[in-house]
DOTI-241359 format. One line per 2 residues: their letters; for each residue x negated, y, z of C-alpha. Coordinates in Angstrom, 2 decimals. Example, Ala and Ser with C-alpha at 12.3 -4.5 7.8 and 13.67 -1.06 7.14 Angstrom:
BEGIN
AS	-12.30:-4.50:7.80 ~ -13.67:-1.06:7.14
END
This chain:
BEGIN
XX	6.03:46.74:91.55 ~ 7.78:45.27:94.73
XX	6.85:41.91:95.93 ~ 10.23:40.05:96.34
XX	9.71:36.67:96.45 ~ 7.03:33.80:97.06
XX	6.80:30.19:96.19 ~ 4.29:28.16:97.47
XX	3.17:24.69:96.68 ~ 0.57:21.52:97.72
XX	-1.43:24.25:99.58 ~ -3.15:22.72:102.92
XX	-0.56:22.20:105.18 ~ 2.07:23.37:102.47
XX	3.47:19.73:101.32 ~ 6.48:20.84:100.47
XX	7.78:24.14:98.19 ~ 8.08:26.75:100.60
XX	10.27:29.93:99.23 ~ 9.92:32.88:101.36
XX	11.16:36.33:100.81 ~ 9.22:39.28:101.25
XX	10.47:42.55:102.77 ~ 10.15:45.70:100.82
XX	8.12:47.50:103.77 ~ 7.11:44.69:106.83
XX	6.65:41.04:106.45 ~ 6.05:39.61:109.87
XX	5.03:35.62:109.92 ~ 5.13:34.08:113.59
XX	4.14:30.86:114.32 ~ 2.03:28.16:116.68
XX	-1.99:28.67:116.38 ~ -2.75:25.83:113.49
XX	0.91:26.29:111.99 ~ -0.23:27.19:108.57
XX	0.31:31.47:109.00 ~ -3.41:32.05:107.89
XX	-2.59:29.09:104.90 ~ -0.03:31.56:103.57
XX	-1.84:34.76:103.56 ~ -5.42:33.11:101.96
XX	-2.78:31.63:99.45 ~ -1.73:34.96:98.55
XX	-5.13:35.94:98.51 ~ -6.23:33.43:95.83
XX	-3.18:34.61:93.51 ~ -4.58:38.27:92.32
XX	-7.66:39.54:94.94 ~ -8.32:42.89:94.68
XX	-11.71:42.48:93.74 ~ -14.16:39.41:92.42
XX	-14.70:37.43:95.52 ~ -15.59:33.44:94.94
XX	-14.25:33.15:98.46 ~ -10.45:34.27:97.21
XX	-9.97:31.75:94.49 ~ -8.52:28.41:94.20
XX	-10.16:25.00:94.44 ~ -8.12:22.13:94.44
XX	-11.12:20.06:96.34 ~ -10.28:22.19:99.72
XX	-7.26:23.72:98.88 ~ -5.20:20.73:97.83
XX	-3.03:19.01:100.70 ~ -6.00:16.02:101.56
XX	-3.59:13.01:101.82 ~ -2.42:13.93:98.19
XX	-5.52:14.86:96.65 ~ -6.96:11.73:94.72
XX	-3.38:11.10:93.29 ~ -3.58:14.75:92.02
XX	-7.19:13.81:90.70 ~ -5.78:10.58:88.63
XX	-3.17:12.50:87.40 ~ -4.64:14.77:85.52
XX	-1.54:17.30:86.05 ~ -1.80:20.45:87.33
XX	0.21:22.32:89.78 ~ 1.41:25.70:90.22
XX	0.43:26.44:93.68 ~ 2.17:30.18:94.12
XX	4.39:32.16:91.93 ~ 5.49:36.04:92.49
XX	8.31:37.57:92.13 ~ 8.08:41.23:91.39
XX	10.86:44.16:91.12 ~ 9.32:46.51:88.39
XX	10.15:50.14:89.64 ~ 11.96:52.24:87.19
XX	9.11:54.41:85.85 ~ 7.57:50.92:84.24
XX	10.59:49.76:83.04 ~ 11.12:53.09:80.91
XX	7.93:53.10:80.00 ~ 8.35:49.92:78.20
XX	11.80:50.40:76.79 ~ 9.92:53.77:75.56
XX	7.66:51.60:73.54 ~ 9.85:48.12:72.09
XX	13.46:50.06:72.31 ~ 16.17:50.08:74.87
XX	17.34:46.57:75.46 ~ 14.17:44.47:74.20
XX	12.88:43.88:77.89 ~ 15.92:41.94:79.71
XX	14.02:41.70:82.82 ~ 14.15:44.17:86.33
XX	12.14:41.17:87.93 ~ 9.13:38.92:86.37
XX	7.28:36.10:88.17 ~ 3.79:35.08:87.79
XX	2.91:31.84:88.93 ~ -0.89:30.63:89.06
XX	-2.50:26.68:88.53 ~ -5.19:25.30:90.42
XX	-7.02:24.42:87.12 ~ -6.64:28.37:86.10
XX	-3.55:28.18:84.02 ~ -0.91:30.16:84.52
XX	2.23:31.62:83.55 ~ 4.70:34.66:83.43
XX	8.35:34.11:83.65 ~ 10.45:37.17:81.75
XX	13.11:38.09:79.36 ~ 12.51:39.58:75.84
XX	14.50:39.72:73.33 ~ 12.46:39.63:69.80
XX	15.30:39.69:67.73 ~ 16.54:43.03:68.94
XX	13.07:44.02:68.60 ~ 12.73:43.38:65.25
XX	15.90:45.49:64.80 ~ 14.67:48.43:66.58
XX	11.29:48.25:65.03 ~ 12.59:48.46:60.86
XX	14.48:51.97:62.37 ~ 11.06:53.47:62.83
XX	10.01:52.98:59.24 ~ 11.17:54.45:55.70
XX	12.17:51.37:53.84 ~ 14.97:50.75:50.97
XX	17.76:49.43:52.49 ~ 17.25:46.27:50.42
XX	14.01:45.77:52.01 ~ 15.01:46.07:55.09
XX	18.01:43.65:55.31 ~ 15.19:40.67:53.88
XX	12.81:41.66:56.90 ~ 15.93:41.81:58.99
XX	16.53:38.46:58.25 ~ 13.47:36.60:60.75
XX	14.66:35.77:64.29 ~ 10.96:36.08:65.66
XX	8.09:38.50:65.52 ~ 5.48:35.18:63.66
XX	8.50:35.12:60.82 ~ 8.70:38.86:60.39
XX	5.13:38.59:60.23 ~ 5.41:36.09:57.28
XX	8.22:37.91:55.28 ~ 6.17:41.31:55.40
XX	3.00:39.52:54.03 ~ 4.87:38.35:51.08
XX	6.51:42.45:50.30 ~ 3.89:44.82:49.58
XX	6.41:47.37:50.42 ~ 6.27:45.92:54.25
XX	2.59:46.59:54.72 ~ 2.90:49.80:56.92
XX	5.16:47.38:59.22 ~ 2.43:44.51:59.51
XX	-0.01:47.02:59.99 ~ 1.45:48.02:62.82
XX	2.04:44.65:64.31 ~ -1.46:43.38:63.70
XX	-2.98:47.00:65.08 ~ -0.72:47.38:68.23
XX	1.03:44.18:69.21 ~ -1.13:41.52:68.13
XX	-4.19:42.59:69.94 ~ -2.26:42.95:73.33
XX	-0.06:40.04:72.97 ~ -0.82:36.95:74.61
XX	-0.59:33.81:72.27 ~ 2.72:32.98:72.92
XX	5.76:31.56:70.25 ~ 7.46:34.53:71.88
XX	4.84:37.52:71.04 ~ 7.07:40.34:72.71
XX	7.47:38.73:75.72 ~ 3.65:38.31:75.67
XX	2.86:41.66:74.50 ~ 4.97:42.87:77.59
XX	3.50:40.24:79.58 ~ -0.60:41.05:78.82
XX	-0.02:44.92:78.18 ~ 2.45:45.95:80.97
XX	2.63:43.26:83.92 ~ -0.60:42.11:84.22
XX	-2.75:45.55:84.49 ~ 0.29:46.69:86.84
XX	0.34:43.65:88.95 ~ -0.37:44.07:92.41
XX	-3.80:43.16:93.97 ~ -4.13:41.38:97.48
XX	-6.13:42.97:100.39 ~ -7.16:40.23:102.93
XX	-8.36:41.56:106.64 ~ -9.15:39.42:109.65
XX	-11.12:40.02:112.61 ~ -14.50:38.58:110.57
XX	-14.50:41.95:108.96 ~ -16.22:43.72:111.91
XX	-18.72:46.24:111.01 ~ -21.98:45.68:112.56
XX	-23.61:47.83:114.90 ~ -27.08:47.52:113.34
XX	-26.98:47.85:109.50 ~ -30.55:47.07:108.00
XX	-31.23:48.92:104.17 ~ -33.17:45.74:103.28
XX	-30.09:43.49:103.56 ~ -28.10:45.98:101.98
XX	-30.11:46.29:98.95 ~ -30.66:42.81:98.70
XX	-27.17:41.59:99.69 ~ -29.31:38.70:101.54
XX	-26.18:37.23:103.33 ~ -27.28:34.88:106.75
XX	-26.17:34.26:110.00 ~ -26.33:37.96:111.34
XX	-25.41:39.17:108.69 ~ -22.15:37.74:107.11
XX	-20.20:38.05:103.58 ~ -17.41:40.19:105.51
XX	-19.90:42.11:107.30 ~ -21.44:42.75:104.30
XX	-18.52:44.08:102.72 ~ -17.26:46.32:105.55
XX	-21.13:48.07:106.14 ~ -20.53:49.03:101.94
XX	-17.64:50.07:102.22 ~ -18.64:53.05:105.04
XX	-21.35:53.87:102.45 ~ -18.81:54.18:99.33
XX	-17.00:56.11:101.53 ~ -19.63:58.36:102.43
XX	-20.73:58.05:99.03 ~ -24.39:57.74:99.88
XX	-26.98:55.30:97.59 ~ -28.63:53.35:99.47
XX	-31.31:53.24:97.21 ~ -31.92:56.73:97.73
XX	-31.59:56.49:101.63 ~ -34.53:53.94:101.78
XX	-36.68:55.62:100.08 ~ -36.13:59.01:101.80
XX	-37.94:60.56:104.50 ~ -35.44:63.31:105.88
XX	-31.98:61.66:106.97 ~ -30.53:64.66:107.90
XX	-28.40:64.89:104.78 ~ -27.30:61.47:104.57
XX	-26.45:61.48:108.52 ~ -24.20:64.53:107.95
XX	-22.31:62.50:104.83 ~ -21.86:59.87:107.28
XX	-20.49:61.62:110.44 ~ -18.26:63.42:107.80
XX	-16.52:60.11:106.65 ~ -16.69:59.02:110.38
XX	-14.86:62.11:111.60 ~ -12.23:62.04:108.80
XX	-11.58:58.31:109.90 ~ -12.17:59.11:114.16
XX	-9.37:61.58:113.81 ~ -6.96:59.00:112.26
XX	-8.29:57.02:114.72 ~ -7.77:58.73:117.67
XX	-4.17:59.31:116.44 ~ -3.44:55.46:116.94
XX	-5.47:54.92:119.91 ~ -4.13:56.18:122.97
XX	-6.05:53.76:125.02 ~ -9.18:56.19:125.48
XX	-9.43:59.85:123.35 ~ -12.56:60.52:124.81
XX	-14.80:59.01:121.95 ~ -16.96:59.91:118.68
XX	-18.74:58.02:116.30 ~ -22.49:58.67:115.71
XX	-24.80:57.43:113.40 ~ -28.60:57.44:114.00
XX	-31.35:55.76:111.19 ~ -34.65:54.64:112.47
XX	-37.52:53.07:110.76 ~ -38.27:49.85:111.44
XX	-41.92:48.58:110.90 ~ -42.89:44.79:112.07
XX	-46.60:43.72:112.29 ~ -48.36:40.58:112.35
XX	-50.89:39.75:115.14 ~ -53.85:41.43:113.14
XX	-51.67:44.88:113.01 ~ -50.81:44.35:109.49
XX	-47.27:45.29:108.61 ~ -45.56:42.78:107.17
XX	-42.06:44.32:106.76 ~ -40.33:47.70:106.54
XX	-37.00:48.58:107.01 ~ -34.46:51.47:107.97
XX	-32.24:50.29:110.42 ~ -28.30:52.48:110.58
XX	-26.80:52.07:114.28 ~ -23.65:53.10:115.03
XX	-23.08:54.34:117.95 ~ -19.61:55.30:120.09
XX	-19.94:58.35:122.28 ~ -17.68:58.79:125.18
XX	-17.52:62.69:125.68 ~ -15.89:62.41:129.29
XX	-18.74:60.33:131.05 ~ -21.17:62.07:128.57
XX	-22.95:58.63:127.05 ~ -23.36:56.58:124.37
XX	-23.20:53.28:123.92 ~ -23.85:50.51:120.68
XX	-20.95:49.74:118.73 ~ -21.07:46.19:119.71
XX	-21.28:47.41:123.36 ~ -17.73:48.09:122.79
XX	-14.35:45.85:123.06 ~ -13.36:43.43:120.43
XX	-10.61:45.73:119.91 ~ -11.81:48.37:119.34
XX	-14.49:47.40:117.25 ~ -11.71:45.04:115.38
XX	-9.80:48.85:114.75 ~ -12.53:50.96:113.93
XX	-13.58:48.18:111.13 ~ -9.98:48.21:109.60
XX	-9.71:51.98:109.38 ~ -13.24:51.77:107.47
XX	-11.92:49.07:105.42 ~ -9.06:50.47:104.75
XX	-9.96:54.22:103.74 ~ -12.04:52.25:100.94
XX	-8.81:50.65:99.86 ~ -6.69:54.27:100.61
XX	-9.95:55.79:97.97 ~ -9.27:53.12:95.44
XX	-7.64:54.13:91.95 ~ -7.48:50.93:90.71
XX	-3.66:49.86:91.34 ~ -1.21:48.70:93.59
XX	-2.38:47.16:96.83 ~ -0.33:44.68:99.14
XX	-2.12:44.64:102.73 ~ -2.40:40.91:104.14
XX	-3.76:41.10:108.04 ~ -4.41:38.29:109.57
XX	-3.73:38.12:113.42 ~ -4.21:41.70:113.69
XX	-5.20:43.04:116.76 ~ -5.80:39.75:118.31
XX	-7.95:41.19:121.17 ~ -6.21:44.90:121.64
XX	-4.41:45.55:124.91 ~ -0.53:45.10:124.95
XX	-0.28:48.97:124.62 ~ -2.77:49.05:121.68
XX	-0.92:46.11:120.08 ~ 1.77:48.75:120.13
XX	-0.68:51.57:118.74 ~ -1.48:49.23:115.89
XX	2.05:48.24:115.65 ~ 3.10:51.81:115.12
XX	0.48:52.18:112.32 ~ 1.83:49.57:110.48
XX	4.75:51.14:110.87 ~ 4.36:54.96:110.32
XX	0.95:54.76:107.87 ~ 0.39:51.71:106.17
XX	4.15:50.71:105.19 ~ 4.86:54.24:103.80
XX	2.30:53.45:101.10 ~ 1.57:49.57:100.72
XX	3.96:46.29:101.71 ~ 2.21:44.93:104.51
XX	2.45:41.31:105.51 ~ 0.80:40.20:108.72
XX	0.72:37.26:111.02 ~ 0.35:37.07:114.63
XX	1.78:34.86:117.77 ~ 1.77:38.07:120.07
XX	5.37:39.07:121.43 ~ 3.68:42.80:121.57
XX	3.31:42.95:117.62 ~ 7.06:42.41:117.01
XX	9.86:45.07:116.77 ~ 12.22:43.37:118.17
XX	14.90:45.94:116.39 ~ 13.43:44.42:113.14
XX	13.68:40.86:113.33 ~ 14.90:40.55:109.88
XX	11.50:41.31:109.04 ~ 9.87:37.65:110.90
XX	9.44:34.39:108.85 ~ 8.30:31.65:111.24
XX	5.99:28.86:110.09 ~ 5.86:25.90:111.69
XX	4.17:22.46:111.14 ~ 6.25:19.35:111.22
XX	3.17:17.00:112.42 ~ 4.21:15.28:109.45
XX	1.79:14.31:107.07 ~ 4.76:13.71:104.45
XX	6.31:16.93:105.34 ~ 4.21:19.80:106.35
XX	4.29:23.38:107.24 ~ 8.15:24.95:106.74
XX	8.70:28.43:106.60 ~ 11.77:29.68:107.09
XX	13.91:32.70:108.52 ~ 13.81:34.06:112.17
XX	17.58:32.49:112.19 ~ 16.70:29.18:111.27
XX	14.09:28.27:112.92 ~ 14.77:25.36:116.10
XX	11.13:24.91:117.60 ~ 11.06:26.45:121.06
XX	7.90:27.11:120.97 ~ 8.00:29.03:117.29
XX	10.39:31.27:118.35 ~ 8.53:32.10:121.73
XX	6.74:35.18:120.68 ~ 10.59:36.49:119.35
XX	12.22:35.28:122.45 ~ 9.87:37.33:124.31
XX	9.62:40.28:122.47 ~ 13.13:40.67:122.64
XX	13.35:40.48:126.55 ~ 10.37:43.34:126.44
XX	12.76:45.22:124.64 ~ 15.12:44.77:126.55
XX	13.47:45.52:129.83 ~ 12.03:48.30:128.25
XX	15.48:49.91:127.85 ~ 15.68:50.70:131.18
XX	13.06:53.13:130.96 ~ 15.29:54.71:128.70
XX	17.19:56.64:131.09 ~ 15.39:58.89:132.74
XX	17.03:58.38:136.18 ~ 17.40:54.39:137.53
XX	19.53:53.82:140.48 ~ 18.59:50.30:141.42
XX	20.89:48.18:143.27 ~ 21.17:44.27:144.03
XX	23.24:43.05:141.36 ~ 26.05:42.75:138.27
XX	29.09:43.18:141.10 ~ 27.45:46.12:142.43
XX	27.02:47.86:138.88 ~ 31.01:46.79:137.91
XX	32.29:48.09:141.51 ~ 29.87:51.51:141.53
XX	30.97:51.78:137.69 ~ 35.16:51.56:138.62
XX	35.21:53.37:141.66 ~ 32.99:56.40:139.93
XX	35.70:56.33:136.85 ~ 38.40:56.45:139.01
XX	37.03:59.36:140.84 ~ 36.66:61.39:138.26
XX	39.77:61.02:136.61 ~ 41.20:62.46:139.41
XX	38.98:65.32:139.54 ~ 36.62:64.71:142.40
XX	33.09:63.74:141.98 ~ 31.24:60.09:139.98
XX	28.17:58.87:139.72 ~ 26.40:61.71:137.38
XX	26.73:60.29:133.79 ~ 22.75:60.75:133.29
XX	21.90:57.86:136.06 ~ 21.39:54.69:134.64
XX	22.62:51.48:137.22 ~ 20.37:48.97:137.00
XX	20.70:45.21:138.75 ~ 17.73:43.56:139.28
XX	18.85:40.24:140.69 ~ 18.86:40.16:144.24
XX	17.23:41.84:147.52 ~ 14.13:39.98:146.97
XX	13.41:41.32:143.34 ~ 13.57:45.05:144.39
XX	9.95:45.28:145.45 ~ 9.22:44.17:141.63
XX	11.46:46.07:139.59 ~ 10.65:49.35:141.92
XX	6.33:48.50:141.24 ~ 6.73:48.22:137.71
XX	8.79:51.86:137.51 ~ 5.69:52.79:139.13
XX	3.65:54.96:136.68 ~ 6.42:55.92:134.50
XX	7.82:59.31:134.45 ~ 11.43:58.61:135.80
XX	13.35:59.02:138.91 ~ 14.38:55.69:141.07
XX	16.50:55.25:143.92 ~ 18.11:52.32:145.12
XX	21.41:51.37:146.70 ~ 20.97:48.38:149.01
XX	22.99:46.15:151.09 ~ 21.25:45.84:154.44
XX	17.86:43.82:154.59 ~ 18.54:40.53:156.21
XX	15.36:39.06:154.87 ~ 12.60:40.54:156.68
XX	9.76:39.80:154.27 ~ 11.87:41.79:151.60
XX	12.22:44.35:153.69 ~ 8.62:44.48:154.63
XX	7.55:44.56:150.55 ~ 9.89:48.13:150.30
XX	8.39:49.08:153.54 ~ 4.89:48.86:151.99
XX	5.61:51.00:148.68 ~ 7.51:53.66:151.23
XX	3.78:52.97:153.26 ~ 1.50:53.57:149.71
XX	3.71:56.41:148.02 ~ 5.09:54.29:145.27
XX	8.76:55.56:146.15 ~ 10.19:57.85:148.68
XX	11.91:56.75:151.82 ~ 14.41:58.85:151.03
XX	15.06:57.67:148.11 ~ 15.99:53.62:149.50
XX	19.50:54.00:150.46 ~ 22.41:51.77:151.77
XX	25.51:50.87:151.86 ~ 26.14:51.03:155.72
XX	25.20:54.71:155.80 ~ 28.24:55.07:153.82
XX	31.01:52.55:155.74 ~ 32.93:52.74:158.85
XX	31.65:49.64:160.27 ~ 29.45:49.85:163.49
XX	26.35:48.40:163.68 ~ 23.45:47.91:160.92
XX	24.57:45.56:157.95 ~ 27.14:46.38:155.29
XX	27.73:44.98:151.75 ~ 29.74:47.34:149.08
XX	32.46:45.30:149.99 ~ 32.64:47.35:153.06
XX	33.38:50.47:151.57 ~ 36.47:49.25:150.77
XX	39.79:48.87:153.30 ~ 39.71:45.11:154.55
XX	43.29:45.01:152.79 ~ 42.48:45.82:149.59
XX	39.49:43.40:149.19 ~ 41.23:40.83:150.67
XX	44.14:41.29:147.90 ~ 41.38:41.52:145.22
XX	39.71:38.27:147.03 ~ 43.56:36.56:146.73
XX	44.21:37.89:143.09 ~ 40.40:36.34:141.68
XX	40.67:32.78:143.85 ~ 43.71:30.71:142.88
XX	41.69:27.49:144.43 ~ 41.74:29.31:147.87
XX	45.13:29.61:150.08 ~ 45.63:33.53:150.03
XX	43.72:34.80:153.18 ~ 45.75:37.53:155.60
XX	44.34:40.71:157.63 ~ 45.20:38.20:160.49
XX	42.68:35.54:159.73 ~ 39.68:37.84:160.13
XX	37.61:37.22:162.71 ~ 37.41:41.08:164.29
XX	33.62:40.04:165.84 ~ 32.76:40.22:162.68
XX	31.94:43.33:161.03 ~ 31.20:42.45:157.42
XX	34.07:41.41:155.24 ~ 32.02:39.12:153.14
XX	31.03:37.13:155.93 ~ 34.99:37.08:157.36
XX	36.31:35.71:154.18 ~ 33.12:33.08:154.76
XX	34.23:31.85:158.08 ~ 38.00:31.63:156.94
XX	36.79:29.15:153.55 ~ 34.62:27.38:155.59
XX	31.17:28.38:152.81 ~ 28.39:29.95:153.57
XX	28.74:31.98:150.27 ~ 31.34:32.70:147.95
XX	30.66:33.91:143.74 ~ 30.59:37.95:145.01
XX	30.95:38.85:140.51 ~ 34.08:37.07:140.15
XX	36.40:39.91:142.32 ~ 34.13:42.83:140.82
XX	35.02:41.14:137.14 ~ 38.79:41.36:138.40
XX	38.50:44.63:139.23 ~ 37.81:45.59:135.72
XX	40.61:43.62:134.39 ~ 43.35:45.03:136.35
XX	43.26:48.25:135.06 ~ 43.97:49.89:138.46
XX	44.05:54.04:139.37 ~ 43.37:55.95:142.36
XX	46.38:55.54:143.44 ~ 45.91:51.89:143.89
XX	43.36:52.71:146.61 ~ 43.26:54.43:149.98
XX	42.06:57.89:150.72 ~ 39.41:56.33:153.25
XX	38.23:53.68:150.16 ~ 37.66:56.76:147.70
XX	36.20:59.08:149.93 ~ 33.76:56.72:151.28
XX	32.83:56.15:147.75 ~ 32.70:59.88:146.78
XX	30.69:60.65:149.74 ~ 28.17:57.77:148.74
XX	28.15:59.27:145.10 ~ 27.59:62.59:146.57
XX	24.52:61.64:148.38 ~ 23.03:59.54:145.24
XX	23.45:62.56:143.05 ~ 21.54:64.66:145.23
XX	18.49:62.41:144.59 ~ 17.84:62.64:141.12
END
């Protein structure tokens, strides 16, 4: 069964019905801290926990939204507080139209909906009367016979009509034996004997993980055996220490009383390796690491030497091969210890035979690194989705695929005592500050698309990427040499920002060079001096445009490369709110075009994108340009390809 749909309803901050659609792989839930995320998942939870946990289950004194509660009280109603909607996969489906004939079970989806007060109810289709039909064909009765029985519209009437014909016995038989017994009480037996004998043992069973679930790094046998649950040593602990022993399948009975731990050691390091391996897989952060497990006994004495209290004591210790020492598990980061805990908790789930699981994390990886919140993010992806429907929450722009934002539900809480938590669609959400974590996982993304390419020529901004782009077309198409089609261009928003953009290249295995206008801001200049200075890019590999123009002296825009006459008639054919400027108006003092045109407007700047933007619109050839423009610009191109 797929998980397709949930309603919620007067759950803490959930006033309102809340409908939210679930995603056949990935449910991702973004919101504020406090927005109700962690509401929906224990919700969930509550509805069908995968095991028999007083924590997981409804009660209307905490659960029910406070400034309703005592009206709920006098009431005496009760209130369906979530209801699934499952798609049955195909196998099930034939299974039952196997058993009550093709046609009986009008259903591909059923809901299940569950009441604070323990009610609850299934919503399918069945239809008895075909039922009824289909069952009289599997029995040898006189036609006669068999058009009386035919007769009843419902199971409870058939029921009557074959107590009163002898002949019908076999048939009620039947009915009492097999459908009776796994029907639930309903006017509509079929639909509860498909109901109590098909949905509910298949229904899905909830797996709640947060970071509470870490596994200690000191496990005492006495607590264990006991289950004595305090303050160091929690419910959740608790549950993740058994769950490393069921997985290494070791009593702990046995272990206390042993005196060799040899054998149980070596089950344990077993399971730990099995689960180190997939962990190591998903944790690039450090490889260099083992699990070990070491038992010592524990004896406390009173002041007269008595001993008071024995104990074997597990620690778990991590092992870092490289530096060739060991430390105690809580020694290590929150993160890790957060991971390690999962994969234990998980394997239990992976060893479990008892049905369907759907995997509810709760602000996973809260404390991992970016680039481990991209680890974990990939084994969501690649392990636990192949296998399970995962739903998880988190406020972390590093724990979104931003290519899968069909996937996010936002929550957000209106402040409204009368209205709530709302969860809705990625799409329709308006809070600013709910869509944050989307907003700035999709700029990662996009930033991280330059490191796509595996060469990045770098220059100031958009007009330089449209000009380099046109001029490297035109080349081309008449034979003589572009920019090589492998090099990405890449603006980064101005002389000042090329310090940045080159620093965070740094480390990644790609080629950069940039193409500059001259430095006319001297602290800029001094920033790209300093990563020449500490080997974060090549001198070489900073180029500019007046190594490429005519123009004497040491500043040049990519305006230069062109013949004053032609920018000038791109300048005229872009500015209608200018009078058209003439080869006569420049100022011949002046070397740089850009700052010609400047003098003649009377600004000290002019929009530079606006001609480059023309440019592409004209639709101009080679032809269009002198043989000093394009082999200025070849010659540039020639130089840049040479780099990467």
């Amino acid at each position: 069964m797929k998980l397709k749909k949930v309603v919620i309803n007067k759950y803490k901050s959930f006033i309102n019905e809340q409908t939210v659609d679930i995603e056949d792989s990935v449910t991702r839930l973004v919101g504020k801290n406090e927005s109700g995320k962690t509401s929906f998942l224990e919700a969930l939870a509550k509805f069908n926990y995968f095991e028999n946990d007083p924590t997981f289950k409804f009660n209307d004194t905490f659960d029910f939204p406070k400034n309703e509660w005592k009206n709920f009280q006098k009431s005496g109603a009760d209130v369906e507080v979530v209801k699934c909607t499952f798609l049955l996969d195909e196998k099930l489906i034939e299974t039952i139209n196997a058993d009550i004939g093709e046609g009986v079970f009008t259903s591909k989806e059923v809901s299940y909906g569950v009441k604070y007060k323990g009610g609850s109810t299934y919503y399918l289709g069945a239809n008895e009367k075909k039922y009824i039909t289909s069952l009289l064909q599997k029995f040898d009765l006189e036609e006669e016979l068999i058009n009386i029985l035919n007769q009843s519209k419902t199971l409870r009437e058939l029921i009557e009509l074959c107590k009163q014909n002898e002949e019908a016995n076999a048939i009620l038989s039947y009915i009492n034996e097999t459908i009776i017994p796994n029907s639930f009480e309903w006017d509509n037996l079929i639909q509860g004997y498909i109901a109590k004998h098909y949905i509910k043992p298949n229904l899905p069973k909830f797996w709640y993980f947060d970071e509470y679930y870490s596994i200690p790094s000191r496990i005492s046998l006495n607590k264990m055996m006991t289950e004595q649950i305090d303050a160091e040593f929690t419910k959740e602990e608790f549950n993740t220490a058994k769950a490393l022993f069921e997985l290494a399948n070791i009593d702990i009975d046995e272990l206390k009383d042993a005196d060799s731990f040899e054998a149980f050691i070596s089950e344990l390091e077993a399971t730990s390796n099995a689960i180190t391996d997939e962990f190591l897989e998903y944790w690039t952060t450090n490889t260099n690491l083992e699990i070990r497990f070491e038992i010592e006994p524990f004896i406390e004495k009173n002041g007269n030497n008595q001993v008071i209290r024995e104990d074997k004591i597990l620690n778990i210790r991590i092992r870092n091969t490289k530096h060739r020492v060991s430390l105690p598990l809580k020694n290590r980061s929150k993160g890790f210890i957060w991971f390690f805990s999962f994969l234990v908790w998980f394997s239990k789930i992976q060893n479990e035979n008892s049905g369907k699981y759907i995997l509810l994390l709760d602000e996973p990886g809260l404390n991992l690194h970016a680039s481990a919140q991209n680890d974990l993010l990939r084994f969501i992806e690649e392990k636990l989705s192949n296998d399970y429907q995962v739903i998880y929450t988190t406020h972390s722009p590093f724990m979104i695929d931003a290519t899968k934002l069909n996937e996010v539900r936002t929550v957000f809480d209106s402040m409204d005592p009368k209205k709530g938590s709302f969860i809705s669609d990625a799409i329709e959400e308006k809070d600013s500050d709910t869509l944050f974590p989307l907003q700035a996982a999709l700029g990662y993304d996009i930033a991280q698309n330059l490191y796509i390419s595996k060469n990045n020529l770098l220059v100031e901004g958009p007009a330089d990427l449209l000009y380099l782009t046109v001029m490297s077309g035109l080349l081309e198409t008449e034979g003589r040499t572009g920019l090589e089609n492998n090099i990405t261009i890449v603006p980064v928003g101005g002389l000042d920002k090329v310090s940045s953009f080159i620093s965070l290249f740094r480390g990644s295995k790609i080629n950069v060079v940039c193409l500059l206008d001259s430095f006319t801001d001297q602290k800029g200049k001094k920033k790209v001096e300093d990563l020449i200075m500490h080997r974060i890019i090549k001198e070489k590999n900073i180029r500019f445009f007046d190594e490429f123009t005519d123009i004497e002296g040491s500043h040049s825009d990519i305006e230069d490369l062109f013949e004053k006459e032609e920018y000038i008639n791109l300048f005229n054919m872009t500015f209608d709110e200018y009078d058209d400027i003439t080869l006569e108006q420049l100022d011949p003092k002046i070397n740089q075009v850009i700052k010609q045109i400047n003098k003649i407007i009377g600004k000290s700047r002019f929009n530079h994108y606006r001609p480059s933007n023309k440019l592409t619109q004209l639709g101009m050839d080679a032809s269009d340009f002198s043989t000093g423009t394009l082999d200025r610009f070849e010659n540039m191109f020639k130089e840049i390809n040479k780099l990467f």
